[in-house]
VEXZA-233168 format. One record per residue: residue in one letter; y, x, z of N, C-alpha, C in turn; residue number from 1. Coordinates in Angstrom, 2 decimals. Example, Ala and Ser with C-alpha at 12.3 -4.5 7.8 and 13.67 -1.06 7.14 Angstrom:
% VEXZA-233168
<voza aa="A" n_Y="-5.69" n_X="13.19" n_Z="7.80" ca_Y="-4.50" ca_X="12.30" ca_Z="7.80" c_Y="-3.30" c_X="13.20" c_Z="7.80" i="1"/>
<voza aa="S" n_Y="-2.25" n_X="12.85" n_Z="7.08" ca_Y="-1.06" ca_X="13.67" ca_Z="7.14" c_Y="0.03" c_X="12.90" c_Z="7.87" i="2"/>
//
This chain:
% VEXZA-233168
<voza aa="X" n_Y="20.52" n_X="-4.70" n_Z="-15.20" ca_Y="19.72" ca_X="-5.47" ca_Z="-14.25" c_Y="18.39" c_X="-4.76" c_Z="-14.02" i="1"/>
<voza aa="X" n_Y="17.69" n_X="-4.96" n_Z="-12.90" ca_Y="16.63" ca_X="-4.95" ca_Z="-12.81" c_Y="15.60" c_X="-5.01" c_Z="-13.79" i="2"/>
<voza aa="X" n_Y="14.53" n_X="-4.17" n_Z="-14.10" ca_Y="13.99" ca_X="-4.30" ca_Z="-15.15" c_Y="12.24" c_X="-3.13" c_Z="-15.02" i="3"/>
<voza aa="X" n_Y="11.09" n_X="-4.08" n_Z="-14.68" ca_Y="9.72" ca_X="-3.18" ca_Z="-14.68" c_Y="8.84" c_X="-3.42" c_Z="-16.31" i="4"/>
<voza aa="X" n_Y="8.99" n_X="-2.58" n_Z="-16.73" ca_Y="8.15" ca_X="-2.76" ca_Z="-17.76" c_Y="6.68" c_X="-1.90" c_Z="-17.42" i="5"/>
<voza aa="X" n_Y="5.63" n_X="-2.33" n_Z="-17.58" ca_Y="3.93" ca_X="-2.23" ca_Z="-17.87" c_Y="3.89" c_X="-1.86" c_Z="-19.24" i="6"/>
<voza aa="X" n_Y="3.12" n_X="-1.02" n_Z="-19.18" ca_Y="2.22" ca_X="-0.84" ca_Z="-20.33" c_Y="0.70" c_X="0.09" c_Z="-19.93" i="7"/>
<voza aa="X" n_Y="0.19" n_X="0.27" n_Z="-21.17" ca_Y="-1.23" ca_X="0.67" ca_Z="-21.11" c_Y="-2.47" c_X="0.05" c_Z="-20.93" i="8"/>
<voza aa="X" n_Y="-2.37" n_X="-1.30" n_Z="-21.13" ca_Y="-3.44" ca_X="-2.14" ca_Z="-20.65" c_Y="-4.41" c_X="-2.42" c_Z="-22.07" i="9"/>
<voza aa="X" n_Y="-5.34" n_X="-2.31" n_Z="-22.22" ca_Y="-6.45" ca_X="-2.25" ca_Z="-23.17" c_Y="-7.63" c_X="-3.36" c_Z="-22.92" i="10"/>
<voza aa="X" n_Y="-8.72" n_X="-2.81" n_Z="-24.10" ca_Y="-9.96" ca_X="-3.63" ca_Z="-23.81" c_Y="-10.88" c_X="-2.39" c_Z="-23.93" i="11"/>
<voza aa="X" n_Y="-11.70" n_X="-2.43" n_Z="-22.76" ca_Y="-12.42" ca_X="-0.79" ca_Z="-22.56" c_Y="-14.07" c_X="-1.31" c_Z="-21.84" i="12"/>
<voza aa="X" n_Y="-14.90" n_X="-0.51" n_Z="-22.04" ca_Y="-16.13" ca_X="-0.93" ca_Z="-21.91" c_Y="-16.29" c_X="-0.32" c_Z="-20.28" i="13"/>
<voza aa="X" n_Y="-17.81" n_X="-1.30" n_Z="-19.25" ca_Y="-17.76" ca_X="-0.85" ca_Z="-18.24" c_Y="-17.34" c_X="0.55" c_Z="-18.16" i="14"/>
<voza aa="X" n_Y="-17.16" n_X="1.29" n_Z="-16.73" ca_Y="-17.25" ca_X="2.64" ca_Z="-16.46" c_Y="-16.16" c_X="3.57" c_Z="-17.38" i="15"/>
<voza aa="X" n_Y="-15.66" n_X="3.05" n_Z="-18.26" ca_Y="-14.14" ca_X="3.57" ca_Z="-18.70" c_Y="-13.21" c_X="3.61" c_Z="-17.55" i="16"/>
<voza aa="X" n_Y="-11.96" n_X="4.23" n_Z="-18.16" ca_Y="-10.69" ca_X="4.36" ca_Z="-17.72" c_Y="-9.82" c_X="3.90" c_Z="-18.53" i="17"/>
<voza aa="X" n_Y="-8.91" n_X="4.02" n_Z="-17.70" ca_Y="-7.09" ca_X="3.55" ca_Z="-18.35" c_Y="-5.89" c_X="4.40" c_Z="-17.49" i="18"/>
<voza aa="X" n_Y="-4.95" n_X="4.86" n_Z="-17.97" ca_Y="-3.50" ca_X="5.07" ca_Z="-17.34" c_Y="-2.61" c_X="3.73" c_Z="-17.34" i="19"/>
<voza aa="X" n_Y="-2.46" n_X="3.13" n_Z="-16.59" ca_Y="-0.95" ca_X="1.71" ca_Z="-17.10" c_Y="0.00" c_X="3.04" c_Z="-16.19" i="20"/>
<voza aa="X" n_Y="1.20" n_X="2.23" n_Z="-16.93" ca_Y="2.25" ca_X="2.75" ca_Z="-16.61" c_Y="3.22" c_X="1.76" c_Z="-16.13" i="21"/>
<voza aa="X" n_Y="4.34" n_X="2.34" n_Z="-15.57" ca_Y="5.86" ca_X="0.78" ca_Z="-15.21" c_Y="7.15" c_X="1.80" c_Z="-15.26" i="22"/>
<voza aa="X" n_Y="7.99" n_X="1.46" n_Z="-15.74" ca_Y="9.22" ca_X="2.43" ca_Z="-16.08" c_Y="10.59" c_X="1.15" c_Z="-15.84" i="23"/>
<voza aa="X" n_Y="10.80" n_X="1.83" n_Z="-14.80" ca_Y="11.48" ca_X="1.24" ca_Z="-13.75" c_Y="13.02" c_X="1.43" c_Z="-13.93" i="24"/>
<voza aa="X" n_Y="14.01" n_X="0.47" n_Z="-13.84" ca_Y="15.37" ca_X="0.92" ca_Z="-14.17" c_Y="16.68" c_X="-0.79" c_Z="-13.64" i="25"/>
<voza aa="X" n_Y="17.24" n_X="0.07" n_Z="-13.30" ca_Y="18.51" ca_X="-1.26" ca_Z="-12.24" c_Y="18.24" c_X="-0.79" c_Z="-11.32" i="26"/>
<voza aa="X" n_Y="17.95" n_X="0.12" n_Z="-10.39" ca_Y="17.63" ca_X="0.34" ca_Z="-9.21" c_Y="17.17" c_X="2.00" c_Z="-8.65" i="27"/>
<voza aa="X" n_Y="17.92" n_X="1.81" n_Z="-7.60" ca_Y="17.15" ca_X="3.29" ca_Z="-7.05" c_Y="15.98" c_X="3.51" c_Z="-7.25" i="28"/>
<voza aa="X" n_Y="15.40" n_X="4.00" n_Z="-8.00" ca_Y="13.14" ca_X="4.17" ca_Z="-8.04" c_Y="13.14" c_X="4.67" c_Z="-6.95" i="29"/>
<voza aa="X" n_Y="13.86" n_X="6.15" n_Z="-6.65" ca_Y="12.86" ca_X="7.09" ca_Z="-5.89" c_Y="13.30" c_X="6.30" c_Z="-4.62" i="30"/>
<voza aa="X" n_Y="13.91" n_X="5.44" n_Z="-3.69" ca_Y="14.42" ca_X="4.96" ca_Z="-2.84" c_Y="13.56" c_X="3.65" c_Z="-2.09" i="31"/>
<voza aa="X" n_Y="12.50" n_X="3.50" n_Z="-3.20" ca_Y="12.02" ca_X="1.94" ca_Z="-2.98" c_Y="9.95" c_X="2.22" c_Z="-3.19" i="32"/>
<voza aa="X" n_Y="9.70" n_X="1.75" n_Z="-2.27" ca_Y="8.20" ca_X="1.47" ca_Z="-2.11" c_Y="7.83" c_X="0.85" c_Z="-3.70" i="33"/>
<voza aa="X" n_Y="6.67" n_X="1.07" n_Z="-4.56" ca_Y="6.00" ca_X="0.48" ca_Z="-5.61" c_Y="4.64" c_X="-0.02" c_Z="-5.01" i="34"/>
<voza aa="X" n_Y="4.47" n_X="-0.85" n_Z="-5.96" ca_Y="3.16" ca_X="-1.49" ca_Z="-5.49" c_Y="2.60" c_X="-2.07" c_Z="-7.00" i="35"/>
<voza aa="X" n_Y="1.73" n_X="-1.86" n_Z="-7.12" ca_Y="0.54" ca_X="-2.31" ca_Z="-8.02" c_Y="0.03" c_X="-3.64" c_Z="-7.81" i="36"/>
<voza aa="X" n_Y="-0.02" n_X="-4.73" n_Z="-8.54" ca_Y="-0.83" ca_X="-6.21" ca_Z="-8.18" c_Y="-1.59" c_X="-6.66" c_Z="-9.48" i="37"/>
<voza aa="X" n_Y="-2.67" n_X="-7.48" n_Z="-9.45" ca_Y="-3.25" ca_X="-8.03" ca_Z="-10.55" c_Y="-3.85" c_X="-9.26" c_Z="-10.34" i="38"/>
<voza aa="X" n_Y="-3.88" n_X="-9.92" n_Z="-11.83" ca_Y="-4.33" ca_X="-11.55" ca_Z="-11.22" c_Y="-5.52" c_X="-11.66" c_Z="-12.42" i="39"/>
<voza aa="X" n_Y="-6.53" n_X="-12.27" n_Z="-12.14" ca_Y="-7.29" ca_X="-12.57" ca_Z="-12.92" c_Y="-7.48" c_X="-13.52" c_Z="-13.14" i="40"/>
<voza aa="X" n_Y="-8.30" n_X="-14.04" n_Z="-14.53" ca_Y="-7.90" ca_X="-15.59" ca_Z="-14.79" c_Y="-8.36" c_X="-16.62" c_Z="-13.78" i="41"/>
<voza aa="X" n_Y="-7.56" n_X="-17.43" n_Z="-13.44" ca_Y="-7.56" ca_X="-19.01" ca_Z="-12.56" c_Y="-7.98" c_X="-17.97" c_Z="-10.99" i="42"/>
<voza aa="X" n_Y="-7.33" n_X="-16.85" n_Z="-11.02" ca_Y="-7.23" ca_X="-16.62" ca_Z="-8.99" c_Y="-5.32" c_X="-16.56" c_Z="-9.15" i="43"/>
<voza aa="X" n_Y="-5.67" n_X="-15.98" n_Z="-7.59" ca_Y="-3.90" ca_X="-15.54" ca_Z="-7.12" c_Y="-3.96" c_X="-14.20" c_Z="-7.34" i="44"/>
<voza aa="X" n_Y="-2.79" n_X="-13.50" n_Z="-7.53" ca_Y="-2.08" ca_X="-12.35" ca_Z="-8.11" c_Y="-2.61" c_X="-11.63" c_Z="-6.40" i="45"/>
<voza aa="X" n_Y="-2.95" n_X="-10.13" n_Z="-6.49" ca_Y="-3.41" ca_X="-9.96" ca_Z="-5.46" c_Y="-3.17" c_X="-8.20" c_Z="-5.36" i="46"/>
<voza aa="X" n_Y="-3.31" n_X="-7.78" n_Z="-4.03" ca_Y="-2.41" ca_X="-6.24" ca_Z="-4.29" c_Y="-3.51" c_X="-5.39" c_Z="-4.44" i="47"/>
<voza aa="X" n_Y="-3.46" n_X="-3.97" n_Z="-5.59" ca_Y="-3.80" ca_X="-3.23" ca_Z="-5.75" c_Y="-3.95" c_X="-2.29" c_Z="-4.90" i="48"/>
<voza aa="X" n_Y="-2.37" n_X="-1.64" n_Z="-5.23" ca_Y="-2.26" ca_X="0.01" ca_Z="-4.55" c_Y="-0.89" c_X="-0.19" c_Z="-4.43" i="49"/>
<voza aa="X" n_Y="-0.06" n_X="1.02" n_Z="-3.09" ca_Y="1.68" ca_X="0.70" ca_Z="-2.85" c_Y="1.37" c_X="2.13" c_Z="-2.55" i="50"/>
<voza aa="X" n_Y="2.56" n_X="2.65" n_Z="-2.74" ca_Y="2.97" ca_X="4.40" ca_Z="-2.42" c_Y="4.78" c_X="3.95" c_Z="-2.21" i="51"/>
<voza aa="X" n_Y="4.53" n_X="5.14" n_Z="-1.36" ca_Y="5.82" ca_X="4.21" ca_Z="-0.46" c_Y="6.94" c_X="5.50" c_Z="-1.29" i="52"/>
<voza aa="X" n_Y="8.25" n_X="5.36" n_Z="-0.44" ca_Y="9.31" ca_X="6.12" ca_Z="-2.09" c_Y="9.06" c_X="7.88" c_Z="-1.70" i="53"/>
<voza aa="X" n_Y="9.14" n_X="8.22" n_Z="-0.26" ca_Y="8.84" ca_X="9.42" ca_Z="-0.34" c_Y="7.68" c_X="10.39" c_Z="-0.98" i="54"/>
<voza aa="X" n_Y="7.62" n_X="11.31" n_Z="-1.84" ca_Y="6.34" ca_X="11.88" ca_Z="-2.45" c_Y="6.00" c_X="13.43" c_Z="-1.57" i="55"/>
<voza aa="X" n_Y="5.17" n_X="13.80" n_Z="-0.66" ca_Y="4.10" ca_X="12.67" ca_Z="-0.37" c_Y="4.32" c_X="11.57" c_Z="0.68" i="56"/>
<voza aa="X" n_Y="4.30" n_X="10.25" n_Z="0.22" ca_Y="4.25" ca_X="9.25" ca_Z="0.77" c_Y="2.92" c_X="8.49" c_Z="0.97" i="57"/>
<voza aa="X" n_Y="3.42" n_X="7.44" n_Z="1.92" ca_Y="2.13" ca_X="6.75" ca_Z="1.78" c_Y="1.12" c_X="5.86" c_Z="0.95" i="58"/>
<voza aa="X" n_Y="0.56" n_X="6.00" n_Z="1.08" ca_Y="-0.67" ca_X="5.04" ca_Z="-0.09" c_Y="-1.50" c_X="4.59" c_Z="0.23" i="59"/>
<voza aa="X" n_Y="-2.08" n_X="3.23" n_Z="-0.16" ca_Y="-2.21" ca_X="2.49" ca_Z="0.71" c_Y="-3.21" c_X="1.57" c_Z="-0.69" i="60"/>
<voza aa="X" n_Y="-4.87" n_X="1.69" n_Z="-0.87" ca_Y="-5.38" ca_X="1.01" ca_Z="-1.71" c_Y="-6.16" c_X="-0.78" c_Z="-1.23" i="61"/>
<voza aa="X" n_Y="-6.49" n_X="-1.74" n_Z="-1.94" ca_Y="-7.57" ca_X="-2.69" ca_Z="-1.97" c_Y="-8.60" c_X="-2.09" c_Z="-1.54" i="62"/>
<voza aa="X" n_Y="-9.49" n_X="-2.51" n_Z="-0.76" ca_Y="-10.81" ca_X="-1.55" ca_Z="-0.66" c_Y="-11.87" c_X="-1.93" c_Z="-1.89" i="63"/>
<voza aa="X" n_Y="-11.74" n_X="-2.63" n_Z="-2.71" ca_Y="-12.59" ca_X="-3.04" ca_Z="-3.73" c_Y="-11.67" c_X="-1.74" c_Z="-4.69" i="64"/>
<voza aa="X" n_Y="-10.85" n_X="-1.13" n_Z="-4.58" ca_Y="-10.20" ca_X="-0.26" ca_Z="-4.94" c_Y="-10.04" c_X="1.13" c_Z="-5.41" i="65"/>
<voza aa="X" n_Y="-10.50" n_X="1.72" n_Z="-3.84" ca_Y="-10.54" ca_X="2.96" ca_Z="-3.22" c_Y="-11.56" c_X="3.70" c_Z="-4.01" i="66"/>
<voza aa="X" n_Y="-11.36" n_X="4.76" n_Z="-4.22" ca_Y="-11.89" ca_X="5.63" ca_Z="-4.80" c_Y="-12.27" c_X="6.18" c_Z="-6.39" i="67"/>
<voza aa="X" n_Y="-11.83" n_X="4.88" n_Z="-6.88" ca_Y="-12.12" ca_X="4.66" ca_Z="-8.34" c_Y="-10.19" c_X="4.54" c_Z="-9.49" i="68"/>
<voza aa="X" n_Y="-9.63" n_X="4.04" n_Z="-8.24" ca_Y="-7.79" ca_X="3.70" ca_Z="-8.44" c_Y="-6.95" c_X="4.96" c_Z="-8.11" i="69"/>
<voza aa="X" n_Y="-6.22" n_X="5.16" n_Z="-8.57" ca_Y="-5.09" ca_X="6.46" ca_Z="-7.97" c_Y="-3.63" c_X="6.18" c_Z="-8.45" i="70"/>
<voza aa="X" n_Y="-2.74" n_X="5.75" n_Z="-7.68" ca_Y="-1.37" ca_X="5.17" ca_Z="-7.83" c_Y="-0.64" c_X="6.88" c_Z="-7.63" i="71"/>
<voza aa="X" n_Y="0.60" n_X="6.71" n_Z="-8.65" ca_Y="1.37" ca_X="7.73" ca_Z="-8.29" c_Y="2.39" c_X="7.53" c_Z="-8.53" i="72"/>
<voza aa="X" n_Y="3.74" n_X="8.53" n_Z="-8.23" ca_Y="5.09" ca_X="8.50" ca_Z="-9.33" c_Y="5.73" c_X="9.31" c_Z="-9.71" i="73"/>
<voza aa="X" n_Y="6.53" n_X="8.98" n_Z="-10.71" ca_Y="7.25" ca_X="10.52" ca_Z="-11.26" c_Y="8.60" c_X="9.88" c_Z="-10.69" i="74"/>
<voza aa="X" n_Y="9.52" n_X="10.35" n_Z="-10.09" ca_Y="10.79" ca_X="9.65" ca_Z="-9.48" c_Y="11.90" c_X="10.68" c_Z="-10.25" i="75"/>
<voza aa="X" n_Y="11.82" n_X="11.63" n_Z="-10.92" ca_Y="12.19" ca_X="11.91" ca_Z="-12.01" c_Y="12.58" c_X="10.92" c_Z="-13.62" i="76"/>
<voza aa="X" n_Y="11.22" n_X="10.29" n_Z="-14.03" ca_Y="10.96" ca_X="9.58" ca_Z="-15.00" c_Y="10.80" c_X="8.36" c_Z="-14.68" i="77"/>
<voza aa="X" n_Y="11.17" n_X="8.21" n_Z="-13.17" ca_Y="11.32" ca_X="6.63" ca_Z="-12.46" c_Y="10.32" c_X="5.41" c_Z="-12.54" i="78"/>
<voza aa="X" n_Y="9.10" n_X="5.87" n_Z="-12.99" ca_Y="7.80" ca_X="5.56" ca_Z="-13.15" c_Y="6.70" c_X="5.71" c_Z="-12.17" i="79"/>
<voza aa="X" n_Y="5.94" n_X="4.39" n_Z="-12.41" ca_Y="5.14" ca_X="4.74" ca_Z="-11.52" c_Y="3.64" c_X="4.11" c_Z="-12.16" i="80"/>
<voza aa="X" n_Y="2.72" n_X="5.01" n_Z="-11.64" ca_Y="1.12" ca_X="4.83" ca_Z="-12.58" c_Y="0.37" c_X="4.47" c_Z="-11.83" i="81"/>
<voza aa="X" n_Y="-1.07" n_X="4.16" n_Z="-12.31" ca_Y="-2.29" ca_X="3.50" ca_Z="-11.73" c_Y="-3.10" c_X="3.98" c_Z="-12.60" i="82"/>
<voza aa="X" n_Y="-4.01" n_X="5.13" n_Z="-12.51" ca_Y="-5.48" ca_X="5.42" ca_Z="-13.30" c_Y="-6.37" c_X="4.44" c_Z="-12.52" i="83"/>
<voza aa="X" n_Y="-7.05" n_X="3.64" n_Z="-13.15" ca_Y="-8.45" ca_X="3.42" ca_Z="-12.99" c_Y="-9.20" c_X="3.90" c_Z="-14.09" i="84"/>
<voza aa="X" n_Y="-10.45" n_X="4.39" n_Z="-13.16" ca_Y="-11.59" ca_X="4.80" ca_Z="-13.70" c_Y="-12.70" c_X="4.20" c_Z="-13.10" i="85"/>
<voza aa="X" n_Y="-13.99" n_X="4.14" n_Z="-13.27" ca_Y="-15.24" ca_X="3.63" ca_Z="-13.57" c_Y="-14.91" c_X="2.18" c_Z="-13.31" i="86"/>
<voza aa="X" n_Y="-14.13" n_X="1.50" n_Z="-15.20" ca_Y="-13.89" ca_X="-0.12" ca_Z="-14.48" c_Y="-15.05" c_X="-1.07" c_Z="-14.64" i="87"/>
<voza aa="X" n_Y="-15.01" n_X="-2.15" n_Z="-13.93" ca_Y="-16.11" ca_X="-2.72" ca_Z="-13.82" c_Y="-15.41" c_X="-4.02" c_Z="-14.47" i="88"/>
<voza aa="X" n_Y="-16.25" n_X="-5.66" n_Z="-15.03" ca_Y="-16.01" ca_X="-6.47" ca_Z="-15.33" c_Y="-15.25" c_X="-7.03" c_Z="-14.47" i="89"/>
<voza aa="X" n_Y="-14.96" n_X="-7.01" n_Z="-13.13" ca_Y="-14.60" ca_X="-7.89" ca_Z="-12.44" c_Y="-13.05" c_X="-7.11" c_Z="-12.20" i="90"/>
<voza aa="X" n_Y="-12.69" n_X="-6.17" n_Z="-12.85" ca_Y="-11.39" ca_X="-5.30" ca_Z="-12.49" c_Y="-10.43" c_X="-6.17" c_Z="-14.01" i="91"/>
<voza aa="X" n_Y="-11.08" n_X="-7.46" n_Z="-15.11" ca_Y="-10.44" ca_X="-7.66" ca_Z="-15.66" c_Y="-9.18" c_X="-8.47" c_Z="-14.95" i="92"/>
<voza aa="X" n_Y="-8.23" n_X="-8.43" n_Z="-15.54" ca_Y="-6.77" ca_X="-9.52" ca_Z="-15.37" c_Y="-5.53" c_X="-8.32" c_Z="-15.90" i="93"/>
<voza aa="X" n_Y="-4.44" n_X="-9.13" n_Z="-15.66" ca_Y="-3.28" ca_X="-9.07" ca_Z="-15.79" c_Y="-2.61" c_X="-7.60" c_Z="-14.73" i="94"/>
<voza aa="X" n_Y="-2.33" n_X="-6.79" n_Z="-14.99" ca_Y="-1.62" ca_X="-5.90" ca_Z="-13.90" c_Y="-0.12" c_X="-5.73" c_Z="-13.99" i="95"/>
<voza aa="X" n_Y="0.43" n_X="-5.84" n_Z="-12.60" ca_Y="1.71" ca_X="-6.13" ca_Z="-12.30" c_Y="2.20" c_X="-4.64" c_Z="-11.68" i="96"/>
<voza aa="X" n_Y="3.42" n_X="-4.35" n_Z="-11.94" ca_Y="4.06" ca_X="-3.56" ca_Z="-10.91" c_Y="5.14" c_X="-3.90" c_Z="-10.04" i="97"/>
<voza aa="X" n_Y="5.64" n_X="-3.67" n_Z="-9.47" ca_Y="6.17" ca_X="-4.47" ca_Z="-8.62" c_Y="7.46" c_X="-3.45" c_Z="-7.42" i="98"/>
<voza aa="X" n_Y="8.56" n_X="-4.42" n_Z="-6.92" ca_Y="9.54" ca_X="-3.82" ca_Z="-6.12" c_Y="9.90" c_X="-4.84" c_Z="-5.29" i="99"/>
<voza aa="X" n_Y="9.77" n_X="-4.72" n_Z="-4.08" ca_Y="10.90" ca_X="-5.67" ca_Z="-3.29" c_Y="11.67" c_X="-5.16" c_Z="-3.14" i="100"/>
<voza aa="X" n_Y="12.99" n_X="-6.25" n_Z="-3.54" ca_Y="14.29" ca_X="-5.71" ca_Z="-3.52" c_Y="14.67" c_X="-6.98" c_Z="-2.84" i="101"/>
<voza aa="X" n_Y="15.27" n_X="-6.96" n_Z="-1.30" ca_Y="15.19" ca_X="-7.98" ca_Z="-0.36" c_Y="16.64" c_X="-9.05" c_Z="-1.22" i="102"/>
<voza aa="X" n_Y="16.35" n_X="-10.16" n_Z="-1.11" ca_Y="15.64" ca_X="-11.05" ca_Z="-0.77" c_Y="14.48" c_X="-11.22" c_Z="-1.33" i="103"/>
<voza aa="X" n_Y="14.13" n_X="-10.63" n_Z="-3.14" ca_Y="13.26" ca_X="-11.15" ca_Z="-4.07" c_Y="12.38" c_X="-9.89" c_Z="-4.05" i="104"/>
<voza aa="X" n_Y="11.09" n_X="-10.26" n_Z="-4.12" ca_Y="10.26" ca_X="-9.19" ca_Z="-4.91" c_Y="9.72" c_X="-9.44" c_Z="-6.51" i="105"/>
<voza aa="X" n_Y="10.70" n_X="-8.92" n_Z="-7.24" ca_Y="10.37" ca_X="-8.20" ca_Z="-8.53" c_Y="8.89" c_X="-7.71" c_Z="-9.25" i="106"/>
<voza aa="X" n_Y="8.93" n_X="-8.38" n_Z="-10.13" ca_Y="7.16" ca_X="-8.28" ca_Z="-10.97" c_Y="7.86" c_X="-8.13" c_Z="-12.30" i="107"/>
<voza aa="X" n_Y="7.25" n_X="-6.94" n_Z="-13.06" ca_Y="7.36" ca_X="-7.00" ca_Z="-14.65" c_Y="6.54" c_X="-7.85" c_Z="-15.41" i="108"/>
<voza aa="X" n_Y="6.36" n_X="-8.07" n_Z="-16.46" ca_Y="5.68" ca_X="-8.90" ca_Z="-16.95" c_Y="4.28" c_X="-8.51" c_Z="-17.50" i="109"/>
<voza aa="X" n_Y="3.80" n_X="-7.56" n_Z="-16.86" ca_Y="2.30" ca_X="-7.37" ca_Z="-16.86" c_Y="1.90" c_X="-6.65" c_Z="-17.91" i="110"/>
<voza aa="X" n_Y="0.49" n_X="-6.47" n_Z="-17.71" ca_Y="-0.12" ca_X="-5.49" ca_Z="-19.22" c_Y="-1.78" c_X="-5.80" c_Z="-18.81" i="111"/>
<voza aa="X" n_Y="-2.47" n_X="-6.24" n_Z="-19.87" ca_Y="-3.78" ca_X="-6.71" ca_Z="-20.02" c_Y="-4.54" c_X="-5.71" c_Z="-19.54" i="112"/>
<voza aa="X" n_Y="-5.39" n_X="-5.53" n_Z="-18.48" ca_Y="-6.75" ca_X="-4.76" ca_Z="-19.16" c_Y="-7.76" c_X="-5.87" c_Z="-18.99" i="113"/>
<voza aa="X" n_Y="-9.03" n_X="-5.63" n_Z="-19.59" ca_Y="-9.87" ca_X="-5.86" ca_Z="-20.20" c_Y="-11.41" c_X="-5.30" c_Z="-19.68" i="114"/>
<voza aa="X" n_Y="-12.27" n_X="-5.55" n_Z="-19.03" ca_Y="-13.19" ca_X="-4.50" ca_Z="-18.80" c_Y="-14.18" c_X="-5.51" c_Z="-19.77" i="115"/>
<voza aa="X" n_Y="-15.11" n_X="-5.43" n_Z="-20.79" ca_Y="-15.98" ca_X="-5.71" ca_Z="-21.61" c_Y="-16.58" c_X="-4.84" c_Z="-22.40" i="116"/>
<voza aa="X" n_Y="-18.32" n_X="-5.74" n_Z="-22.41" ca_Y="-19.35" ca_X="-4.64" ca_Z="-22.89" c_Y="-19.99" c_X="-5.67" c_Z="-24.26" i="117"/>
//
């Protein structure tokens, strides 16, 4: 079956970084658009970053986002990443990776980060 697993999510002080990762499997990877989402406590789950299946494909960030986020994939290792760097408090919540696979769009079950000083 279908199956996104997250990892890499930490507790890291402002202006740090992180790699999360999602290792993707039931499904064509290299065939299917990824997308990045995160929810923070008591909002709605909300989109990051999407890179579409061709590499180079398109990419497509949040503008609270841009410049600090970098989505990629290995369609080899059927994975797909998100560096953030310089995080700020308000980049804490839950991060999702994500596939629509029509009818349903598919969410793994997340990985913490943390931005605290």
């Amino acid at each position: 079956q279908v199956q996104l697993v997250e990892s890499g999510g930490a507790v890291v002080q402002p202006g740090g970084s992180l790699r999360l990762s999602c290792a993707a499997s039931g499904f064509s990877f290299r065939t299917y658009t990824m997308t990045w989402y995160r929810q923070a406590p008591d909002q709605e789950r909300e989109l990051v970053a999407t890179i579409a299946a061709v590499v180079p494909g398109q990419i497509r960030y949040a503008n609270y986002v841009k410049g600090r986020f970098t989505i990629s994939r290995d369609n080899v290792r059927n994975t797909v990443y998100l560096q953030l760097t310089n995080l700020k408090p308000e980049d804490t919540g839950v991060y999702f990776c994500s596939v629509l696979l029509p009818p349903s769009r598919v969410f793994g079950q997340g990985t913490q980060v943390t931005v605290f000083s």
